[in-house]
C-alpha positions in Angstrom: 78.0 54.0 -24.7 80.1 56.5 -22.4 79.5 55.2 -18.7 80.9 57.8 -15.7 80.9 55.8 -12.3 81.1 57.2 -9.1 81.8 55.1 -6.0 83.3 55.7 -2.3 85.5 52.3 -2.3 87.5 50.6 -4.3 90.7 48.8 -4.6 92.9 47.5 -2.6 89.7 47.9 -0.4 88.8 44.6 -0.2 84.3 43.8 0.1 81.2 43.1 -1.4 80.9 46.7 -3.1 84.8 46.6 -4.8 83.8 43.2 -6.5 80.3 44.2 -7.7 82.0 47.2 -9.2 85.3 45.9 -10.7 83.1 43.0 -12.5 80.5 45.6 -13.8 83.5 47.8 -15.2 84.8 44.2 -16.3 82.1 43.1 -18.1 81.4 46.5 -20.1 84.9 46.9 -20.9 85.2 43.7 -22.8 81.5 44.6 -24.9 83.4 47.5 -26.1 81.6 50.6 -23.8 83.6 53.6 -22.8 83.6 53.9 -18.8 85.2 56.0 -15.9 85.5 55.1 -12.3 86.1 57.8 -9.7 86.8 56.5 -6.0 88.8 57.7 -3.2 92.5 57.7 -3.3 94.6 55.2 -1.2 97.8 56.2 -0.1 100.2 53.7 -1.3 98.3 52.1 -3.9 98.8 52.5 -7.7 95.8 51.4 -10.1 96.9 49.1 -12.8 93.2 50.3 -14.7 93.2 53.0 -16.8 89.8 53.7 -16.8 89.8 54.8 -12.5 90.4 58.2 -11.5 91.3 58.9 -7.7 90.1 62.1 -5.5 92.1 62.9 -2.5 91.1 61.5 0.6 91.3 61.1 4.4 91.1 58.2 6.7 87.3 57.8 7.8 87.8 57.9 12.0 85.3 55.7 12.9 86.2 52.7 10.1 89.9 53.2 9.7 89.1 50.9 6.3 87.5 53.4 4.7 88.2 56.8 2.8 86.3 60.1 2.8 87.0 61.6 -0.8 87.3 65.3 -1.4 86.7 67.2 -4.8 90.5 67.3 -5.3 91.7 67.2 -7.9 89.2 69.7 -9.7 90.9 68.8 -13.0 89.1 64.8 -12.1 85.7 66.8 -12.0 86.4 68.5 -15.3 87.8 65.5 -16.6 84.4 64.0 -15.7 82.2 66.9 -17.2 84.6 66.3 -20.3 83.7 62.7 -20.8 80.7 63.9 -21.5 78.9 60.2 -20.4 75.7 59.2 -21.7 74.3 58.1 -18.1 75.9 58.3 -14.7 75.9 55.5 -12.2 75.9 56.3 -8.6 77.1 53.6 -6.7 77.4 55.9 -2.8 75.3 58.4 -1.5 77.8 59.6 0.4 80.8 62.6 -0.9 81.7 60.8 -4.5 78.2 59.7 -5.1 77.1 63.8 -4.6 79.9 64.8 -6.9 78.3 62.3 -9.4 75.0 63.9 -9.0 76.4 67.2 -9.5 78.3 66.2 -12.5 75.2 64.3 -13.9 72.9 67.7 -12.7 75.5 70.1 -14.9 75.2 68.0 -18.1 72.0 67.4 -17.8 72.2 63.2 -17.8 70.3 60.7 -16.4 71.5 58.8 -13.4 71.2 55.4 -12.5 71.8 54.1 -8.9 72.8 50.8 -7.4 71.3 49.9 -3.7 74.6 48.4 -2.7 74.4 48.5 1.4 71.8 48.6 4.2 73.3 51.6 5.5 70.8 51.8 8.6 72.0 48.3 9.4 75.4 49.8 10.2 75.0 52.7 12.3 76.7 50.8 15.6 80.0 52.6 13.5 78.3 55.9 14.2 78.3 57.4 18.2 75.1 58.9 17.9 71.7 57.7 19.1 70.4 55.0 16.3 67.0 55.9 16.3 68.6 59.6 15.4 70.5 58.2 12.6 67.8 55.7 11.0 65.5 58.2 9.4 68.9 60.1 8.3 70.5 57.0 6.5 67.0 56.2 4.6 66.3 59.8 3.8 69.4 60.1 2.1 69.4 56.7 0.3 65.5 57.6 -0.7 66.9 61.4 -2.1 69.4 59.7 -4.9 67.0 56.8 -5.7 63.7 59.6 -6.3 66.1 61.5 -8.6 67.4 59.0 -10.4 66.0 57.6 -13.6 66.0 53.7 -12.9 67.5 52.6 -9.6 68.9 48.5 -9.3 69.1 46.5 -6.4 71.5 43.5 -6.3 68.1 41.2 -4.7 64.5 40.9 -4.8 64.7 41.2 -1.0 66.4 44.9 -1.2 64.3 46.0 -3.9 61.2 45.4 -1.7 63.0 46.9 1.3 63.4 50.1 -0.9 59.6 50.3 -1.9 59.1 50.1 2.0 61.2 53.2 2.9 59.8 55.4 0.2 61.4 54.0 -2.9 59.5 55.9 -6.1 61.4 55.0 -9.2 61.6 51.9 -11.5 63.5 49.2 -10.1 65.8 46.7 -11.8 66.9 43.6 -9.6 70.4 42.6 -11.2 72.6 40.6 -8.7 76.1 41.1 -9.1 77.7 38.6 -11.7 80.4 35.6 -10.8 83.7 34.4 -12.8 82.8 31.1 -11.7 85.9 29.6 -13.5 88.0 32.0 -11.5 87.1 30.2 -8.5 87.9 26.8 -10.1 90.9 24.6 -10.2 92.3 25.1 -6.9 94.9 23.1 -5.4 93.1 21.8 -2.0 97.1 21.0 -0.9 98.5 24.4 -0.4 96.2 26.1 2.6 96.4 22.5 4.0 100.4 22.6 4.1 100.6 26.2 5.0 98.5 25.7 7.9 99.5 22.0 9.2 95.9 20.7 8.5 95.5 17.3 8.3 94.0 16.0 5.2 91.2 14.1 6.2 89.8 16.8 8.4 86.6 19.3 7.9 87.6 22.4 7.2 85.2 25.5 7.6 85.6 28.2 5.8 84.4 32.1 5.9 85.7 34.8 3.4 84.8 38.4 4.1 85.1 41.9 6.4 85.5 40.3 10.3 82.9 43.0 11.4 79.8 43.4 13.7 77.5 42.9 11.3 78.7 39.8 10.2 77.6 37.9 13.0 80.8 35.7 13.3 80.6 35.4 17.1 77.4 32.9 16.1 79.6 30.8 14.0 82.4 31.0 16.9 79.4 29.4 19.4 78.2 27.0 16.3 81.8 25.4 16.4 82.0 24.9 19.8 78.7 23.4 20.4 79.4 20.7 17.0 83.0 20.3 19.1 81.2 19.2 22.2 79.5 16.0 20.5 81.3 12.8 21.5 81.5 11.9 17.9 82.3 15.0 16.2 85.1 15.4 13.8 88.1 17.3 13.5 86.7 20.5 13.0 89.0 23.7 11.9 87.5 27.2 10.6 89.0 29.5 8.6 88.3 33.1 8.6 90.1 34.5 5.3 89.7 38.5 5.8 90.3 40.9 8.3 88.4 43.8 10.2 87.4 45.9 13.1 85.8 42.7 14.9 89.0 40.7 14.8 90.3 41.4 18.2 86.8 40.9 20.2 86.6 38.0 17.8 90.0 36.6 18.9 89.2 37.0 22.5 85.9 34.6 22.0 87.4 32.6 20.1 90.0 31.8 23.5 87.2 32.3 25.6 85.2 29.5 23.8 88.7 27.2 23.8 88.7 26.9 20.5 92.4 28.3 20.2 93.9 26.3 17.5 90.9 25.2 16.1 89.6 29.0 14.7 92.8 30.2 12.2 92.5 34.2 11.7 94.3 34.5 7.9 93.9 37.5 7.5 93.6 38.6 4.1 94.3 36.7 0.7 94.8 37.7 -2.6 92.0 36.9 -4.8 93.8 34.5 -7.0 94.7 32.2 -3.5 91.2 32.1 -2.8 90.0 29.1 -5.1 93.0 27.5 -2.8 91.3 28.0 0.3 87.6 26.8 -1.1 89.4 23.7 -2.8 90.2 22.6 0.4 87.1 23.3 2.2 84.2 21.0 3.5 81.6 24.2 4.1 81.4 27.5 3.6 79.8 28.8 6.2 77.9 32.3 7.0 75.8 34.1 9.4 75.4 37.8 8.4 71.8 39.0 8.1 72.8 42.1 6.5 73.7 41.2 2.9 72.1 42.8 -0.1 73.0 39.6 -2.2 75.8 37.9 -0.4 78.0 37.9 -3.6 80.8 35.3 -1.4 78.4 32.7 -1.1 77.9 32.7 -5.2 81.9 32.6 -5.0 82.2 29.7 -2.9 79.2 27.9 -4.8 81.5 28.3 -7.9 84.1 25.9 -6.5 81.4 23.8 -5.4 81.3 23.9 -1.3 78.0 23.7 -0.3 77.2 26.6 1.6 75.3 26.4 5.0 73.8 30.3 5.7 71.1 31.9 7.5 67.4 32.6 5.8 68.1 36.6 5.8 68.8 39.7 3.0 71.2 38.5 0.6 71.5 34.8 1.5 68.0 33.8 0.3 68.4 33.7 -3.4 72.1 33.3 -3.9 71.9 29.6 -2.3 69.4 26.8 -2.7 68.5 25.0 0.3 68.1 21.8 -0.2 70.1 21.6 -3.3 73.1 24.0 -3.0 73.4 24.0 0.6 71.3 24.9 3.7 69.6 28.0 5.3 68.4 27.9 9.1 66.6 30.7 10.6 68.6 33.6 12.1 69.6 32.8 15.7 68.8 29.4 15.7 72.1 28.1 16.9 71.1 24.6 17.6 69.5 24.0 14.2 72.7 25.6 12.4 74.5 23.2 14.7 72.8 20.1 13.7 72.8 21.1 10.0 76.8 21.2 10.3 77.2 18.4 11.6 75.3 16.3 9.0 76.5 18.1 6.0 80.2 17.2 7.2 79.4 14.2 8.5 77.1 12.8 5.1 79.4 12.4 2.1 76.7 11.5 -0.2 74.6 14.7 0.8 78.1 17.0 0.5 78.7 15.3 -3.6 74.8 15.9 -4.3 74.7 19.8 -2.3 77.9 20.1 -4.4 77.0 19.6 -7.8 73.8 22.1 -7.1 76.5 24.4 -5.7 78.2 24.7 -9.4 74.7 24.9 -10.6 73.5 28.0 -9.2 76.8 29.6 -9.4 76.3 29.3 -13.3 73.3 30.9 -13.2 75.1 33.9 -11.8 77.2 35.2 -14.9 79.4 37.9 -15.3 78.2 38.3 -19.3 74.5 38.4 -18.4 74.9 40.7 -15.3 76.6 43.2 -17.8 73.8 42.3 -20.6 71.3 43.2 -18.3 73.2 46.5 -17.0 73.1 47.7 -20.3 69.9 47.9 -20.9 68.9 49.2 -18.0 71.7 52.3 -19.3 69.1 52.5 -22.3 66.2 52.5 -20.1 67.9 55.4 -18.5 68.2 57.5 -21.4 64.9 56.8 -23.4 63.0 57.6 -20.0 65.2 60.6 -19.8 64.5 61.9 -23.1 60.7 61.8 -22.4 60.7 62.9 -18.5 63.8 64.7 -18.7 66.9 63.6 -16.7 66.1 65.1 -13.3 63.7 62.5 -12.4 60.8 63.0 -10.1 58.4 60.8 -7.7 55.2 61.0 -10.1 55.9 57.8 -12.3 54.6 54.8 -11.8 56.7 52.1 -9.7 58.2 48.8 -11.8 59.7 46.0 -10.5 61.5 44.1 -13.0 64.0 40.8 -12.2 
């Protein structure tokens, strides 16, 4: 099958979205499918794949992370009509994902696309008025899902979020797959040199964006209430990443006193990070704005038991009770006290652990690409009975 892929990130950008997409592209690859990426260009950076194709781009003002593409070069949008794809998978509605709906418009194939982000749960980027924004961000989401032919969402959570906001298409929920070996085998002795740690103490540990939405200030005024106990232990967090938060984060983080305790790593390269999770007690997380929360099926790999909040995202990639723990959103003090007996409880950490590798496994990279597949079939047997410009007339399906 000939797969065209249009997405507004990915590498070097470093997120949730890059990794879903690189192991998608990964995982058809390898079963023999033809595929092409196109993504914004990064100055600098040189793409070792073959199979990505880069339009010019300029910095997006308001995230300096981020690229806006344009439709340059036009030979990439006639190499794209050329490919001649059997389906095209939108993975933005923003600038690339329209080109891809043009492109999918002029050859008269269906279109598939994924729900990665809650894009009205990031407007605070924006300087206009949310309330403004809100009904813009979901009308254009609902637009590409209503004229697309199957539409996937990475968790049962999102998929029902869709149907709220007007979703009218069939729905497959695939969560992004996990190398799981990738994250195994690390040497717990390196990040604990590098950074002076002692060996026998907790270590914390967050990988991801250091943005709003992450709600890292929470895990900043977890640590210091767990510090405060008389009988608390050695604490030390790591935030592996980077991001527009890191400054305001920096200045809590002093204003907390927990200078020395909270390392900012910046970013690491993807093969260090089973490094950093070997030598970590917890992985820790607070974001309520995940669509699957793909790092806590990372960390779970290596087996840390991961301690989260009940939100989007978080719900079905960890276990509570048998791959880690989830405490309601805000509840500081019961986030606290679950800390503090996960680190503190070595039996509970070996058993949390072993259910940790567990549900990881359940997460594979071969299934996730099985399952993509078919829903590529889906695509084009519905569009060869309803045509490929799909309407809002069929009956809904919900399929996991």
């Amino acid at each position: 099958m000939r797969i065209a892929m249009f997405a507004d990130c990915y590498h070097p950008i470093v997120n949730g979205v890059t990794t879903s997409i690189q192991l998608q592209l990964q995982a058809l690859t390898q079963a023999g499918h033809h595929v092409r990426l196109f993504a914004p260009a990064v100055p600098g950076y040189q793409d070792s794949e073959p199979w990505v194709r880069r339009f010019s781009s300029v910095q997006f003002p308001l995230y300096p992370e981020e690229r806006v593409s344009l439709p340059i070069p036009l030979g990439h949008l006639r190499e794209a009509l050329a490919f001649n794809p059997d389906v095209v998978h939108l993975h933005t509605p923003f600038n690339v994902g329209a080109l891809g709906w043009l492109v999918a418009a002029r050859l008269g194939r269906p279109r598939v696309f994924t729900h990665h982000t809650l894009f009205e749960e990031y407007l605070h980027y924006v300087p206009l008025p949310p309330e403004v924004l809100r009904p813009v961000a979901v009308g254009l989401c609902r637009f590409f899902w209503n004229t697309s032919v199957v539409v996937v969402a990475p968790s049962r959570q999102v998929g029902l979020r869709q149907f709220e906001q007007g979703l009218r298409r069939p729905l497959q929920v695939i969560p992004t797959g996990v190398d799981v070996e990738s994250f195994q085998g690390g040497d717990p002795r390196l990040p604990r040199e590098e950074l002076g740690l002692n060996p026998k103490d907790p270590v914390l540990l967050y990988m991801g964006r250091l943005a709003r939405e992450k709600s890292l200030d929470f895990l900043l005024e977890a640590l210091a209430l767990a510090l405060a106990r008389p009988s608390a232990p050695g604490l030390r967090l790591l935030l592996v990443g980077d991001g527009p938060h890191r400054p305001m984060l920096q200045q809590r983080a002093e204003a907390l006193g927990l200078e020395g305790t909270v390392l900012f790593l910046g970013y690491r390269t993807r093969a260090d990070l089973k490094h950093y999770l070997a030598a970590s007690t917890l992985f820790v997380f607070a974001s309520q704005t995940e669509t699957q929360g793909l790092v806590l099926l990372e960390a779970q790999s290596a087996g840390v038991p991961v301690l989260a909040v009940r939100a989007s995202g978080c719900t079905e990639a960890v276990a509570s009770g048998r791959s880690g723990f989830l405490v309601e959103p805000g509840d500081l003090r019961a986030f606290t006290e679950s800390l503090l007996q996960m680190v503190s409880d070595r039996e509970l950490r070996s058993r949390l652990a072993e259910g940790a590798l567990a549900q990881a496994q359940a997460f594979s990279i071969s299934s996730m690409g099985a399952r993509m597949l078919e829903v590529y079939q889906q695509a084009v047997g519905r569009a060869l009975t309803e045509g490929p410009g799909s309407g809002t007339s069929n009956p809904m399906m919900f399929r996991e």
